[in-house]
C-alpha positions as CSV (number, residue, x, y, z in Angstrom):
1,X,81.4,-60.9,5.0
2,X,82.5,-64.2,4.9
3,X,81.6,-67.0,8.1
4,X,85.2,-66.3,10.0
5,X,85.0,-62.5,9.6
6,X,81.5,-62.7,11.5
7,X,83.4,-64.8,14.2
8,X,85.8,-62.2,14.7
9,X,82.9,-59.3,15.1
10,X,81.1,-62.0,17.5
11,X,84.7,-61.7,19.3
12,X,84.8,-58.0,18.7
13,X,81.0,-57.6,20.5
14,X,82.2,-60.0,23.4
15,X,85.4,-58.0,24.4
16,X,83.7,-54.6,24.2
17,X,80.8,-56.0,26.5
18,X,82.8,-57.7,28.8
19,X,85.0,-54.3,29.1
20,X,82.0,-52.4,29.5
21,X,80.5,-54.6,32.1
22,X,82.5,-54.1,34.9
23,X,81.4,-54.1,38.8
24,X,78.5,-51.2,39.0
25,X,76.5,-52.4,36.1
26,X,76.8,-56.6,37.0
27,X,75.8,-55.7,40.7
28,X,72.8,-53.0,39.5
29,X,74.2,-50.0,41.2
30,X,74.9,-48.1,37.9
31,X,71.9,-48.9,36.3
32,X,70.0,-47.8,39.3
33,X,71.5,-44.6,39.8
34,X,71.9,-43.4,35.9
35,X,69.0,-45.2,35.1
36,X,66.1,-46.4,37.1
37,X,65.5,-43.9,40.0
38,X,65.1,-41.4,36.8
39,X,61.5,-43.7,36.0
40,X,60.4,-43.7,32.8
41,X,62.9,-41.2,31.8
42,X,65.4,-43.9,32.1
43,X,64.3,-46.1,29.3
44,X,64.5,-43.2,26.9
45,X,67.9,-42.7,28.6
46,X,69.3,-46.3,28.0
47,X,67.9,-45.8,24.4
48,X,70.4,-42.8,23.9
49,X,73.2,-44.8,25.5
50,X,72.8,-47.4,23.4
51,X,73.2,-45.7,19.8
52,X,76.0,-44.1,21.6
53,X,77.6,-47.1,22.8
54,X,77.3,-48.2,18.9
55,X,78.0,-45.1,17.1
56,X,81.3,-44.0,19.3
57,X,82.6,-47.7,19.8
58,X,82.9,-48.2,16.1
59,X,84.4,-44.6,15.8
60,X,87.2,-45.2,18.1
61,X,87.9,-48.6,16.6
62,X,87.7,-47.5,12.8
63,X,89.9,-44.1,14.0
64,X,92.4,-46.6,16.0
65,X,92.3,-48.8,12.2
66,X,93.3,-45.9,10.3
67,X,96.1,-44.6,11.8
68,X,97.2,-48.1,12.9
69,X,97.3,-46.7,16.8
70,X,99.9,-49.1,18.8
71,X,98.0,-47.7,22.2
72,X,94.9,-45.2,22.9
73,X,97.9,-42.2,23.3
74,X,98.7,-42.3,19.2
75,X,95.4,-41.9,19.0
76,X,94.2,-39.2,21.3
77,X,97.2,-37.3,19.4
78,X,96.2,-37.9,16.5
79,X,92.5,-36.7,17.5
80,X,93.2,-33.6,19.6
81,X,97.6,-32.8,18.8
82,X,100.2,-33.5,20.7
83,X,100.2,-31.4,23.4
84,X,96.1,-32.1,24.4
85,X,96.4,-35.6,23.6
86,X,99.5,-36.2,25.7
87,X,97.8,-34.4,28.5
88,X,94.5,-36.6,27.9
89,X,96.3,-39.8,27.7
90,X,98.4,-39.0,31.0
91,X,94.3,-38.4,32.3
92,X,93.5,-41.9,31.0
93,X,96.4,-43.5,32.6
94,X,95.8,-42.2,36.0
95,X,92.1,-43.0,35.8
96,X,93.0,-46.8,34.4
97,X,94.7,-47.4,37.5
98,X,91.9,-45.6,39.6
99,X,89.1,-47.8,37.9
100,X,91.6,-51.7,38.2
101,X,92.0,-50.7,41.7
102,X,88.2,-50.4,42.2
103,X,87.9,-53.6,40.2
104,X,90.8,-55.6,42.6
105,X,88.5,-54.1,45.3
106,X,85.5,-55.0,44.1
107,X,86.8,-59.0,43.8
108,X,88.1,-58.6,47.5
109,X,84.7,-58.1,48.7
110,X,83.4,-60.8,46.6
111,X,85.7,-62.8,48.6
112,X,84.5,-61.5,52.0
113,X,81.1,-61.0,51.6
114,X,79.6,-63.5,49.5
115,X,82.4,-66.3,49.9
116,X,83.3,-66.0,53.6
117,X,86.7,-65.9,52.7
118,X,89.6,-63.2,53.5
119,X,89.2,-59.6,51.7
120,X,93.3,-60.1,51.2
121,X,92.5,-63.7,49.9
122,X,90.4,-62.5,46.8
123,X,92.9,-59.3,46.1
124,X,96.1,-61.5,45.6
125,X,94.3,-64.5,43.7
126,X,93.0,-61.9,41.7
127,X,96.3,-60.2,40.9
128,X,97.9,-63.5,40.3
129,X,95.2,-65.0,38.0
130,X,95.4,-61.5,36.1
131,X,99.0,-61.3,35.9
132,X,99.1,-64.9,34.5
133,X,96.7,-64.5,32.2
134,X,98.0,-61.0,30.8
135,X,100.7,-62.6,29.9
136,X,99.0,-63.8,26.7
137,X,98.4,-60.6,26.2
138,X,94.7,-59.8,24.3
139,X,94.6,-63.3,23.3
140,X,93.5,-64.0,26.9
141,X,91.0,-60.8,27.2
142,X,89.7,-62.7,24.0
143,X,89.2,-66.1,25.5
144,X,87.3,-64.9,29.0
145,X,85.3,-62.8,27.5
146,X,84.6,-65.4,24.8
147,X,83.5,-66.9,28.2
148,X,82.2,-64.7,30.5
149,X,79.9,-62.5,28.6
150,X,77.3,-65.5,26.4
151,X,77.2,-66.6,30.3
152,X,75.9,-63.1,31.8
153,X,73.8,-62.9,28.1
154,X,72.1,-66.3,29.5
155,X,71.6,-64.8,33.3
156,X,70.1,-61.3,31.8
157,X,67.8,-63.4,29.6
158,X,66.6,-65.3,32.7
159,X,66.1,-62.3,34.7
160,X,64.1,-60.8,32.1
161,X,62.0,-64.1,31.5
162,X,61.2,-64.0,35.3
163,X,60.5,-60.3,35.5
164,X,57.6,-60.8,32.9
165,X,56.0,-63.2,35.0
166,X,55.4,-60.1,37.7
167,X,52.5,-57.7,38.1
168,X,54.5,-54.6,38.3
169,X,56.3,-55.4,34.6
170,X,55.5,-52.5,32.3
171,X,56.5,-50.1,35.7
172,X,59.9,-49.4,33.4
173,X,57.2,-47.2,31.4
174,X,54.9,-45.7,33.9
175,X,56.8,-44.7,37.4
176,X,57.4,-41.4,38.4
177,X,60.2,-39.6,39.4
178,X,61.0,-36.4,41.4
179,X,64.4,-35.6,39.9
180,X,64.1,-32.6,37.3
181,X,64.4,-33.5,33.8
182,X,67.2,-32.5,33.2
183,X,69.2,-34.9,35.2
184,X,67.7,-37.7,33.6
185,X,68.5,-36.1,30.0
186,X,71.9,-35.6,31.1
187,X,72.9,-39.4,32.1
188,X,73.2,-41.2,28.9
189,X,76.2,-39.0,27.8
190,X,77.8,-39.1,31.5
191,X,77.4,-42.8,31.5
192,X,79.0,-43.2,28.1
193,X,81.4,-40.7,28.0
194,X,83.2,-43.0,31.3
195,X,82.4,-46.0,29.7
196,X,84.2,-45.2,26.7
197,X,86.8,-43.4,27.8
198,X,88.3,-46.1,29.9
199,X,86.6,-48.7,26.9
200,X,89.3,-47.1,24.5
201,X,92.0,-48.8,26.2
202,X,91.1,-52.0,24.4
203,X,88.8,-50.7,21.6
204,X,91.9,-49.2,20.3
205,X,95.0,-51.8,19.8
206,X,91.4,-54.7,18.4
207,X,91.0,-51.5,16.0
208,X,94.3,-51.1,14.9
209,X,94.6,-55.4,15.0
210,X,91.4,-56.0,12.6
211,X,92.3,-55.6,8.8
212,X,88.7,-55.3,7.8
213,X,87.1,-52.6,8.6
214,X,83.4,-54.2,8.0
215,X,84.5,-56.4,11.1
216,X,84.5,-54.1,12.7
217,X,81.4,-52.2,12.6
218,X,79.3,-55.2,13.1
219,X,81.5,-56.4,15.9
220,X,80.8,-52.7,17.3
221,X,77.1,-52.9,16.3
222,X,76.3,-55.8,17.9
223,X,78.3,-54.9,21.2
224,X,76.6,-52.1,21.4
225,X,73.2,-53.7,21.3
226,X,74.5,-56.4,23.8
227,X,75.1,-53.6,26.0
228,X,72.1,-51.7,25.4
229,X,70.1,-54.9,25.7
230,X,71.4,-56.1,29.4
231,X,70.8,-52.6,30.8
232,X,67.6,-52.8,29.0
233,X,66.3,-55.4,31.1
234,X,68.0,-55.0,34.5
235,X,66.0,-51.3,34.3
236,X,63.0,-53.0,33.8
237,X,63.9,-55.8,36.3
238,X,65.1,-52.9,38.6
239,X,61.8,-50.7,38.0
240,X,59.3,-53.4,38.6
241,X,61.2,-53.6,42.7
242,X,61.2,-49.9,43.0
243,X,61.4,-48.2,45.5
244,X,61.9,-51.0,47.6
245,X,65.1,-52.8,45.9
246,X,67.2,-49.2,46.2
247,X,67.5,-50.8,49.6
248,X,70.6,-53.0,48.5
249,X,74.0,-52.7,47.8
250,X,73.9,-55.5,44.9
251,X,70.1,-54.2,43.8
252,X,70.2,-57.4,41.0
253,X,71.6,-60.0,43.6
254,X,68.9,-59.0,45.4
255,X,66.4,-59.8,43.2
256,X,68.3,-63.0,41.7
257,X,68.1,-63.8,45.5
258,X,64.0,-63.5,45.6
259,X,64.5,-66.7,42.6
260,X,66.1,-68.9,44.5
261,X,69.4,-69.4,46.5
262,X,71.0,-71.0,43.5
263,X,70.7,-68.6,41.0
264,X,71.5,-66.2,44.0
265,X,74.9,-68.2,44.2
266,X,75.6,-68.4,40.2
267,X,74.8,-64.3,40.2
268,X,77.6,-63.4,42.6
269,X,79.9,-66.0,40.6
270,X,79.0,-63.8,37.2
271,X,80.1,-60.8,39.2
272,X,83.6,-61.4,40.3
273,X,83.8,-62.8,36.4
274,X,82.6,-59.1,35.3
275,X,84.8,-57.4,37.6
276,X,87.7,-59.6,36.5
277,X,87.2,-59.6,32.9
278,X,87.3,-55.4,33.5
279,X,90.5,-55.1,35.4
280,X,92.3,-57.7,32.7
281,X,91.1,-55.1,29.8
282,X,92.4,-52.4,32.3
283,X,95.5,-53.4,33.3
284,X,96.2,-54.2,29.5
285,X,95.4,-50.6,28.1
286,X,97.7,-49.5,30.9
287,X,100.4,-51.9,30.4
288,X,100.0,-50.7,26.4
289,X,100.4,-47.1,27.4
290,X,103.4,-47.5,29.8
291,X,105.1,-49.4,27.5
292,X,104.8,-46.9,24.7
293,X,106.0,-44.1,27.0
294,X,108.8,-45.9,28.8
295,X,109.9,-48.9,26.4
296,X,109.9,-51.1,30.2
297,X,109.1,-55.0,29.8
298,X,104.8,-55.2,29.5
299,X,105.4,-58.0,32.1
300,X,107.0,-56.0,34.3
301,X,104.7,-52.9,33.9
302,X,101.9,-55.4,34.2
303,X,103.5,-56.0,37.8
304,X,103.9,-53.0,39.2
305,X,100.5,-52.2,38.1
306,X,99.0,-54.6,39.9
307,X,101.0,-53.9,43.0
308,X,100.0,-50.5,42.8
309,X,96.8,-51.5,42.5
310,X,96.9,-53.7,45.6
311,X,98.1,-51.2,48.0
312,X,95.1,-48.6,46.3
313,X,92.8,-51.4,47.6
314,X,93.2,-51.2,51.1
315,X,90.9,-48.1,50.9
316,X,88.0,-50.6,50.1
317,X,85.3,-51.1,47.2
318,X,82.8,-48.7,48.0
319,X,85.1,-45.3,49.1
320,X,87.3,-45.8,45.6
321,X,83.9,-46.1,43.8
322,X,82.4,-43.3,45.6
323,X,85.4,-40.8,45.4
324,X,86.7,-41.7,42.1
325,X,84.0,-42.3,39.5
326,X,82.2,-39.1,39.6
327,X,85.6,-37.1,39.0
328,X,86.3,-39.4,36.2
329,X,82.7,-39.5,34.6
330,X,82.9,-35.5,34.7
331,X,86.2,-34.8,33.3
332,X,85.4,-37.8,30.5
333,X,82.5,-35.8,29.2
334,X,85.6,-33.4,27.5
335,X,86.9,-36.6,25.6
336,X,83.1,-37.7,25.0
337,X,82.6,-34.3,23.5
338,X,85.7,-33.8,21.4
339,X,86.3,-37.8,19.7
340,X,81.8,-37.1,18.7
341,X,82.9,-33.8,17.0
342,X,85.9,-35.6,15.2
343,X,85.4,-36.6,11.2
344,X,86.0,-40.0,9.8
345,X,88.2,-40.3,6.9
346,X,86.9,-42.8,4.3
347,X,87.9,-46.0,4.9
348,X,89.0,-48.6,2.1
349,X,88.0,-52.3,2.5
350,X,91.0,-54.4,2.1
C-alpha cells in the first residue's frame, strides 16, 4: 500500500480504539471484572478477545464496504433479512442511547468527583462540546481520536514501564482464582460481542467510506492489537495490586495515584477524553440510524439525542452501568454469534 493508504489505516485503528475505549475499560473496572479477578485465566482470555477484536472488526467493515451500508441497519439486513435485521437494529438503537447516556454520566462524575465542579456542569459542557463537534460529522470522530487515543497509547506504555519495576510483576501468570472455569472461558466473547455490537455504529459508515479494502484490514489489524495491547497491560498492572486494588471504583487511577499526584491528575483527564470520544462515536451511529429511518435533520436528531440523554443521566454513572450493561452484553452475544457465522464475499481491490 502506498504511504497515505497506511495513514488512513493508522486513522482507521485510532477510531476503532478510541470507540472501543470508553468509560469501564479507561477507569479499569471492565478489565477487572472480565479480566483480572479470573487470574491467570484472564490473560488467555484477553488473548481470545483480541483475535476477536481483529477478526470481527475487519468483518463488519469489509461487509459494510461491500454492500456500501449508509448506516449499521443496511447492514444487519443485509446479514440476517429484513424482518431480524430491523428488529436488531431497533435493539442497537435503544442500546446506543443506553450506553451515550452512561457516557454523559460518566463525564458528570468526572466533573464532581475529580474536578470539584457541578455533576450538571460536566453533563451540559459535554452535550455542548459533542453537539458542536458532531456537526462535522465523522471528520470530527476522526480528529479526537487522532488525538485522544496516541495520548492513552503513551499513558498505557508508562503504566506498563512502572509495573515492571514491581515484585509482584509476572502475578498476571501465576494468581489463582476461585471462579469456575467456565466463567473465565466465557468472557472474551461476552466482552466482544458488546464491544462490537455498539462498535458497528461507526465501523460501518468508515467501511462503506474506505475504497480500499487493504485499508482496511490493516486499519482493523492494528486496532485490534491496540486494543488487545492496552488491556494487555492494565491486567497485568491490575494483577500485580490484587486483591487489594478491587477496593476502588477507578482500580487504574488508583494505581496511577500510587505514581504520583500528577500522573494521578493527567489519568482522570484521559478518562473524561475516553468517555467523550465514546459518546461522539455513539451519538453519531445513532444520529446515522435515525436519520435513515425518519429522513429528520442529523442536527436535529443529534439534539434530541442528547437531550434524551441528559434527562437519562439524572439516574447517575454507576446505576445506568450496573442495570444496563449486563442486559446489553447478554442479548449482544445473538449478534456476536450470527455476524461470526456469516461468509465473506470476495472482495476486489480497486
Amino acid at each position: 500500500m502506498k504511504l497515505r493508504d497506511w495513514m488512513k489505516s493508522l486513522q482507521i485503528a485510532a477510531i476503532y480504539m478510541g470507540t472501543i475505549v470508553g468509560a469501564g475499560f479507561a477507569t479499569g473496572q471492565e478489565i477487572l471484572q472480565f479480566f483480572t479477578r479470573f487470574g491467570n485465566w484472564g490473560t488467555y482470555a484477553i488473548i481470545a478477545a483480541t483475535f476477536f477484536f481483529i477478526w470481527l472488526g475487519n468483518k463488519v467493515m469489509l461487509l459494510a464496504h461491500q454492500i456500501q451500508a449508509k448506516s449499521y441497519e443496511d447492514l444487519n439486513i443485509a446479514l440476517f433479512g429484513k424482518k431480524l435485521g430491523s428488529l436488531i437494529s431497533l435493539f442497537m438503537l435503544v442500546v446506543l442511547l443506553g450506553v451515550s447516556a452512561v457516557m454523559l454520566a460518566g463525564a458528570g462524575t468526572v466533573f464532581e468527583e475529580n474536578w470539584n465542579l457541578p455533576y450538571q456542569l460536566g453533563l451540559i459542557a459535554t452535550c455542548v462540546i459533542c453537539f458542536l463537534l458532531l456537526r462535522r460529522g465523522m471528520h470530527a470522530i476522526i480528529a479526537v481520536n487522532s488525538i485522544v487515543v496516541p495520548i492513552m497509547l503513551l499513558f498505557t506504555l508508562i503504566m506498563f514501564f512502572h509495573t515492571l519495576k514491581m515484585p509482584n510483576t509476572m502475578s498476571f501468570m501465576t494468581i489463582k482464582t476461585d471462579f469456575p472455569l467456565w466463567t473465565a472461558l466465557s468472557t472474551p466473547f461476552l466482552y466482544t460481542a458488546f464491544n462490537l455490537a455498539l462498535a458497528q455504529a461507526v465501523l460501518v459508515p468508515i467501511g462503506a467510506q474506505t475504497t480500499n479494502p487493504a485499508v482496511i484490514k490493516y486499519g482493523s489489524l492494528l486496532g485490534g492489537l491496540g486494543i488487545g495491547f492496552m488491556l494487555g497491560v492494565g491486567h497485568i498492572a491490575l494483577s500485580a495490586h490484587m486483591p487489594g486494588i478491587q477496593q476502588f471504583s477507578i482500580p487504574m487511577g488508583g494505581i496511577a495515584l500510587n505514581m504520583s499526584s500528577i500522573v494521578y491528575y493527567i489519568y482522570i483527564a484521559i478518562i473524561f477524553s475516553e468517555v467523550f470520544t465514546t459518546l461522539l462515536a455513539d451519538i453519531y451511529g445513532l444520529a446515522l440510524q435515525v436519520h435513515e429511518r425518519s429522513k429528520l435533520s442529523t442536527n436535529l436528531i443529534i439534539f434530541i439525542a442528547l437531550i434524551c440523554c441528559y434527562f437519562l443521566s439524572q439516574l447517575g454513572f454507576g446505576k445506568l452501568l450496573a442495570t444496563l450493561y449486563p442486559l446489553f452484553g447478554f442479548i449482544s452475544l445473538g449478534w456476536f454469534i450470527l455476524i461470526a457465522k456469516k461468509r465473506l464475499s470476495p472482495l476486489k481491490k480497486p
